[in-house]
C-alpha positions in Angstrom: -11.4 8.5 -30.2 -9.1 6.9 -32.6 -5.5 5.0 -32.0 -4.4 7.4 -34.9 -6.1 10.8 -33.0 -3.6 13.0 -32.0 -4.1 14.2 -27.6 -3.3 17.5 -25.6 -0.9 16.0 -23.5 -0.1 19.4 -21.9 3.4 19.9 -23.0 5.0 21.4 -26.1 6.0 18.6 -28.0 8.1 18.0 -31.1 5.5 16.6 -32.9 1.8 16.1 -31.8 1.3 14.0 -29.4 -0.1 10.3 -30.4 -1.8 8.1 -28.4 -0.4 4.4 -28.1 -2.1 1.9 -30.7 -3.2 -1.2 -28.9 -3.7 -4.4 -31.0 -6.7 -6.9 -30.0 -2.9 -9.4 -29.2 -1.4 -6.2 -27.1 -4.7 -6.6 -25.2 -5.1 -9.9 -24.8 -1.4 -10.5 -23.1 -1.0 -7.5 -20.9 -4.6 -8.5 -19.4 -3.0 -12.4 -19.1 -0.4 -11.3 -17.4 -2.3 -8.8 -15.2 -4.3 -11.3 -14.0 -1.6 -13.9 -13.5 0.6 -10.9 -11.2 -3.2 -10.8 -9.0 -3.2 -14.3 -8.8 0.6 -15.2 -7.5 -0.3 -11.8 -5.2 -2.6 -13.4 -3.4 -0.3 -16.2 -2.0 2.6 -13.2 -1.1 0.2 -10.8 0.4 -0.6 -14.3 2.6 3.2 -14.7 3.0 3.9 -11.2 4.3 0.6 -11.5 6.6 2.3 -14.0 7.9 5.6 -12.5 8.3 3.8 -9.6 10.0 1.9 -11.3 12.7 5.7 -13.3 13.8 7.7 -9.8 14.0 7.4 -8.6 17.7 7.1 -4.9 16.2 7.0 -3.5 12.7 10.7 -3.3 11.4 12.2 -2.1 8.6 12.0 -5.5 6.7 8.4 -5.7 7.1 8.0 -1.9 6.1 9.3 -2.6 2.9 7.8 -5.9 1.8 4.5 -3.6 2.5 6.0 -1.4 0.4 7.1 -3.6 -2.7 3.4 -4.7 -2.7 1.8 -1.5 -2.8 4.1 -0.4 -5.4 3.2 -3.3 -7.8 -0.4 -3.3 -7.2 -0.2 0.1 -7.9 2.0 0.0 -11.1 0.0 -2.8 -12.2 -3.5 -1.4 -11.8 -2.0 2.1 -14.1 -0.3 -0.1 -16.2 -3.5 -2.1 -17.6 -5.6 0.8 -17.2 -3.7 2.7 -19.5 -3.0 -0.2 -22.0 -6.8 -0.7 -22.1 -7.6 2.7 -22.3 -9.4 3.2 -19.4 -7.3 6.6 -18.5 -6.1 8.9 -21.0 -1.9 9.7 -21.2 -1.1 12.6 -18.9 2.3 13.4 -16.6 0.3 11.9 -13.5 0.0 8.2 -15.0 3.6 8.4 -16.1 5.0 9.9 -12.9 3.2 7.2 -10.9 4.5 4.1 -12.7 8.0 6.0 -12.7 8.0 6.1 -8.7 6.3 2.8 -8.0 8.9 1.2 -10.0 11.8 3.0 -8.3 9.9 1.8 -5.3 9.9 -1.7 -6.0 13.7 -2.0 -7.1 15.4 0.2 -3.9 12.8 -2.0 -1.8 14.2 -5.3 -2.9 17.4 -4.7 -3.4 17.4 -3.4 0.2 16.0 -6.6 1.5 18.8 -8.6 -0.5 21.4 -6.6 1.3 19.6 -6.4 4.2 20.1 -10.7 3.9 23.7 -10.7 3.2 24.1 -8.5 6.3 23.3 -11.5 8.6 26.4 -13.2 7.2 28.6 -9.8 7.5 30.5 -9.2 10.5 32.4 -5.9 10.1 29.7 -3.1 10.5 31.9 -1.0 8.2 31.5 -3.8 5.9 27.9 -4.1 5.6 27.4 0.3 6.0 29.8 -0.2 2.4 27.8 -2.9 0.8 24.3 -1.0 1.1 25.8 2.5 -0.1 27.3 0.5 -2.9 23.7 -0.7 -4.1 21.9 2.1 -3.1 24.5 4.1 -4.9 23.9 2.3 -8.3 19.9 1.9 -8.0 19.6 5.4 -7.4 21.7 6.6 -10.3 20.1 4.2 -12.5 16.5 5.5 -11.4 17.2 9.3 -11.7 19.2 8.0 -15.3 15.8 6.4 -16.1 13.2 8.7 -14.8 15.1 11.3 -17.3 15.0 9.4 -20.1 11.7 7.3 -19.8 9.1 10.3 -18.6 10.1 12.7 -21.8 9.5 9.6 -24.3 6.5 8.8 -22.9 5.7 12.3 -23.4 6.8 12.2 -26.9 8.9 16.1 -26.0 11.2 15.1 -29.3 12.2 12.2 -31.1 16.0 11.8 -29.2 14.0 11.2 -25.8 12.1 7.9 -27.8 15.1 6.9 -29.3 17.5 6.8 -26.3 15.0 5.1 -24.4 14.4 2.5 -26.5 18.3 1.1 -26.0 18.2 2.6 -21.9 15.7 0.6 -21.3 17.8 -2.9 -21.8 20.7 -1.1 -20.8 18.9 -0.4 -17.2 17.6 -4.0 -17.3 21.5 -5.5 -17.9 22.7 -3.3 -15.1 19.8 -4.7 -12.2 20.3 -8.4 -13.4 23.7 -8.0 -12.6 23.6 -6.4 -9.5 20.8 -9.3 -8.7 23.8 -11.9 -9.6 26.3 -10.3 -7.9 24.4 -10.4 -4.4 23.4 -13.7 -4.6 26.6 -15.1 -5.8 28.0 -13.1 -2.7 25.9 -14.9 -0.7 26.4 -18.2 -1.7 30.1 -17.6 -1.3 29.8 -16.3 2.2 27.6 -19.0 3.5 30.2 -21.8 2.3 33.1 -19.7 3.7 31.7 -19.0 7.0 29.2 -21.3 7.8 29.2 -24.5 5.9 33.2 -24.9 5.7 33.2 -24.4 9.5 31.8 -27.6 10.0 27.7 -26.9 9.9 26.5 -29.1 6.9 22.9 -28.1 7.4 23.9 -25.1 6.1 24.7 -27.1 2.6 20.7 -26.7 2.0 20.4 -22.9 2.1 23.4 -22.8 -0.4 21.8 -25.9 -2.7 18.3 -23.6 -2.3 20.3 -20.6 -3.0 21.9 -21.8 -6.2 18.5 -23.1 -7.3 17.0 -20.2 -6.7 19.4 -17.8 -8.6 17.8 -19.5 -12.0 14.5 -18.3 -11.2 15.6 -14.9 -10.2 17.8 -14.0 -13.1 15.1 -15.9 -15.3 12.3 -13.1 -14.1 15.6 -10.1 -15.0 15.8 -12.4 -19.0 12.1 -12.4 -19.1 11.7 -8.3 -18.4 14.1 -7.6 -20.7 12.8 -9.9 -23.6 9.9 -8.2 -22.8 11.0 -4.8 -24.0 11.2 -6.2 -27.5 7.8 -6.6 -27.7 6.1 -4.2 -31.0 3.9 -1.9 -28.2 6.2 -0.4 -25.8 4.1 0.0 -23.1 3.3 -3.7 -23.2 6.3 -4.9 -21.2 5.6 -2.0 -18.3 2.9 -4.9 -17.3 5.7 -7.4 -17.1 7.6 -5.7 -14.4 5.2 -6.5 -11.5 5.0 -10.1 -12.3 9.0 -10.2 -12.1 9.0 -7.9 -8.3 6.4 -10.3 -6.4 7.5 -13.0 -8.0 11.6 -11.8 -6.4 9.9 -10.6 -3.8 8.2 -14.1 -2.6 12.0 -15.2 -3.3 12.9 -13.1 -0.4 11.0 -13.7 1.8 11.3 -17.3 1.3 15.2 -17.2 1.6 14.8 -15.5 5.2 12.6 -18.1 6.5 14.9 -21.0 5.5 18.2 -19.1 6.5 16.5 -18.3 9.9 15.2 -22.0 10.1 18.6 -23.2 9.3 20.6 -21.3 12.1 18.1 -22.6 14.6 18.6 -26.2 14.1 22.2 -25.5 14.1 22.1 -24.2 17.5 22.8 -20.8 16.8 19.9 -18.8 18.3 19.3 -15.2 17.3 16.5 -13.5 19.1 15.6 -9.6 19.4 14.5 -8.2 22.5 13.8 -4.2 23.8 15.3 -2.6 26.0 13.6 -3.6 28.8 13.9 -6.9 28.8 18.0 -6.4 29.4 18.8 -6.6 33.3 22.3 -6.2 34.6 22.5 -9.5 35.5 22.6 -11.4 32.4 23.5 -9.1 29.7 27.0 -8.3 28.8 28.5 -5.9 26.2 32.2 -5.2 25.3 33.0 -6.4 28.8 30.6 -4.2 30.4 27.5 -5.3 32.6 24.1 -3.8 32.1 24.3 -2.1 29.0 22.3 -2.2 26.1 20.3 -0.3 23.8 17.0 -0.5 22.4 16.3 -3.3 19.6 19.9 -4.7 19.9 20.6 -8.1 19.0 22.3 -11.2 20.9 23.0 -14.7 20.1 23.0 -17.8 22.0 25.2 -20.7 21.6 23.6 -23.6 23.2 25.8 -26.7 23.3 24.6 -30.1 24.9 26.8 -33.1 25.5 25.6 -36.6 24.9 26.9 -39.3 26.8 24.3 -42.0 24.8 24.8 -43.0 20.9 22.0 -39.9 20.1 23.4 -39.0 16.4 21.2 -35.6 16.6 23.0 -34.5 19.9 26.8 -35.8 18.6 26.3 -33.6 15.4 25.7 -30.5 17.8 28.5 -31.6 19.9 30.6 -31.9 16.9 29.5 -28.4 15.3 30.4 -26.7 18.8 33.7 -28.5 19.1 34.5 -27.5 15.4 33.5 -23.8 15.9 36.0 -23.2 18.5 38.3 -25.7 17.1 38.7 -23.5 14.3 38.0 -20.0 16.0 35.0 -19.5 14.3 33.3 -18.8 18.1 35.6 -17.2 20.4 33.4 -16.0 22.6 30.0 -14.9 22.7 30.8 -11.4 21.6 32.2 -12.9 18.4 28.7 -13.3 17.3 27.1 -10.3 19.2 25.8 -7.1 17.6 28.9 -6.7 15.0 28.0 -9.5 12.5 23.9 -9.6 13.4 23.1 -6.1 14.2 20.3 -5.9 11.5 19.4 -9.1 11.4 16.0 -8.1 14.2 16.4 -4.5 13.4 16.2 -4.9 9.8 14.7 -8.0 9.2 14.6 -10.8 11.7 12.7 -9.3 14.3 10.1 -11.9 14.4 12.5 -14.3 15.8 
């Protein structure tokens, strides 16, 4: 069967339906970047194993970095299989890259949010944030799923023309909701944390800024992407840029959680039956606590001796309460880390 050969897709179509000319070049990058997204997956599958064996259960943040790897080997796989020729056009290989990729961009951005939370006090606050994003992903992927399923489909020749502009339209929106966030974060991390005094927080905000290059770069590469002469081509570019964000994510947990231990600040998850009357207390009552709810320790030594590790702790306390950053330990109870083991930090 020839590129030119027209196919039964099954659907009345404005024209008849042609099936998607591959050049020996088409062929030749989508299978180099197949097999570079396989590559890099092996060292994020290891990541998330590793993630997976630390959480004391299976929480939501672990669910979905399951999930956001599934979804790209799966997109990936259809992808190339198509572009090669392997599988023949049909609803089923169009509907399954549609929900894998709605998969992989709710998945992330939930585990973005899902970080900002831990610097959120205000529940209302972070219950705002995530309808916010959710809001706009979600519009965006029924907008897209719309648009890109009937092109694909060739139903008429507005379908193909609208998505050839809705798919860098789409692309703007997510890289900007990608800067936002992580602008966001870096602003709340220098007004709560490091301005307070903790200067080892100074390298999750120098990582942070760093990191926003690579992040947006993956959103500028997708999008160059879709200006490529084959526009299926590009569909085997958007699993490259999730793992790749994805190992971003997971690698800006680690280092936040890493950071907030050496700091003194302690944040551990434990169930419900680990809580005994005698040393748990909640909103001034004794005893009381629900299942997977989150406390924090503040653990403050005094140095008599020249020890400059123990003065910087001393110092951190003393400008914490100086500044009424820590009032008491409720100030930093399940208000401002309520998802952190819940959502995300339940390995700790």
């Amino acid at each position: 069967m020839s590129d030119s050969q027209t196919f039964d897709i099954g659907f009345k179509t404005e024209k008849p339906f042609e099936l998607l000319y591959v050049s020996r070049g088409d062929s030749i990058l989508g299978s180099i970047v197949f097999g570079f997204f396989f590559g890099f997956s092996i060292h994020v599958v290891w990541r998330a194993a590793l993630e997976t064996k630390r959480a004391s259960r299976v929480s939501a943040y672990i669910v979905m970095i399951w999930l956001e790897i599934l979804a790209n080997t799966t997109y990936a796989v259809v992808a190339w299989c198509y572009l090669q020729k392997i599988i023949n056009p049909s609803i089923g290989v169009f509907l399954t890259c549609i929900i894998c990729w709605i998969v992989q961009v709710q998945c992330l951005m939930l585990i973005i949010v899902n970080r900002l939370c831990i610097l959120i006090q205000k529940p209302s606050q972070r219950l705002t944030l995530k309808l916010v994003v959710i809001g706009i992903v979600s519009v965006v992927s029924i907008s897209t799923s719309c648009i890109w399923i009937p092109a694909e489909l060739q139903i008429n020749s507005t379908y193909i023309s609208l998505n050839k502009w809705w798919d860098k339209f789409e692309k703007s929106i997510y890289l900007l909701l990608d800067l936002a966030l992580n602008i966001l974060f870096i602003r709340m991390v220098k007004g709560r944390l490091v301005d307070h005094g903790l200067k080892k927080y100074d390298r999750v905000m120098r990582f942070n800024q760093r990191i926003i290059i690579l992040s947006i770069g993956m959103d500028v590469l997708l999008m160059g992407a879709t200006t490529l002469k084959n526009p299926f081509v590009y569909t085997q570019f958007h699993p490259v840029t999730y793992i790749v964000k994805l190992q971003i994510e997971m690698s800006m947990s680690r280092l936040l959680i890493k950071v907030a231990h050496s700091t003194g600040i302690n944040v551990y998850n434990e169930e419900k039956a680990a809580y005994t009357s005698d040393n748990v207390t909640v909103s001034g009552q004794t005893g009381q606590r629900t299942q997977g709810a989150v406390a924090v320790n503040i653990t403050t030594q005094i140095y008599t001796q020249h020890d400059p590790e123990g003065q910087e702790e001393y110092e951190m306390s003393h400008t914490f309460q100086k500044n009424g950053a820590i009032g008491d330990d409720t100030s930093f109870n399940s208000p401002s880390v309520n998802k952190i083991a819940d959502d995300e930090l339940s390995r700790v």
